[in-house]
Steps between C-alpha positions, in 0.01 A plus 500: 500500500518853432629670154831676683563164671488311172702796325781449794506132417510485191812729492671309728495212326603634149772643724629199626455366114718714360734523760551139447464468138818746481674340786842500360446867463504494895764372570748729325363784729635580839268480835476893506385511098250229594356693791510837355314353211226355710488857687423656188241268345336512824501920572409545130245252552381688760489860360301362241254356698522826757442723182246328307280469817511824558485609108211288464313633835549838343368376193236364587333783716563803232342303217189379521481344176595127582609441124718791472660379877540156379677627190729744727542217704677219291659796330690573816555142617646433140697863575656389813582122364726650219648767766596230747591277259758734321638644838551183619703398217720793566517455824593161497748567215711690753442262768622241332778619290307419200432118564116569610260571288501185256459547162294286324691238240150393310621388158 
């Protein structure tokens, strides 16, 4: 099995996990939040990926210095995670009406 195959897996399944875990959330959301949710995890998802391919493609052939590229690398990876990850908060926010995102209750 591939990396990207593994990658796709494995965030499927901590999808389903904490769609589940929070599954009274769920249910106080309509059928149009749920979907427009989904829509959004899945384009942001895929912008990511689109961008970092590309990103690191670019990357990759300007430097030639495979430490330095590494380094730019997880840099931008860790660069888009926080983007995504605060967009689709906001996002989601407004989708939602404020139910969606979560916030954490550890005590």
């Amino acid at each position: 099995m591939n990396r990207t195959a593994m990658l796709v897996i494995v965030l499927i399944v901590y999808s389903v996990y904490a769609a589940l875990k929070h599954k009274e959330v769920w249910h106080k959301l309509t059928v149009k939040q749920i979907s427009g949710v989904v829509l959004t995890f899945i384009l942001l998802v895929g912008i990511g990926g689109v961008f970092l391919y590309y990103w690191m493609n670019l990357v990759m052939d300007i430097i030639p210095n495979d430490i330095v590229s590494i380094i730019l690398q997880f840099i931008s990876a860790i660069m888009v995670v926080v983007f995504g990850v605060v967009f689709f908060n906001i996002i989601i926010a407004k989708i939602t009406n404020g139910i969606l995102p979560v916030k954490n209750t550890y005590q």
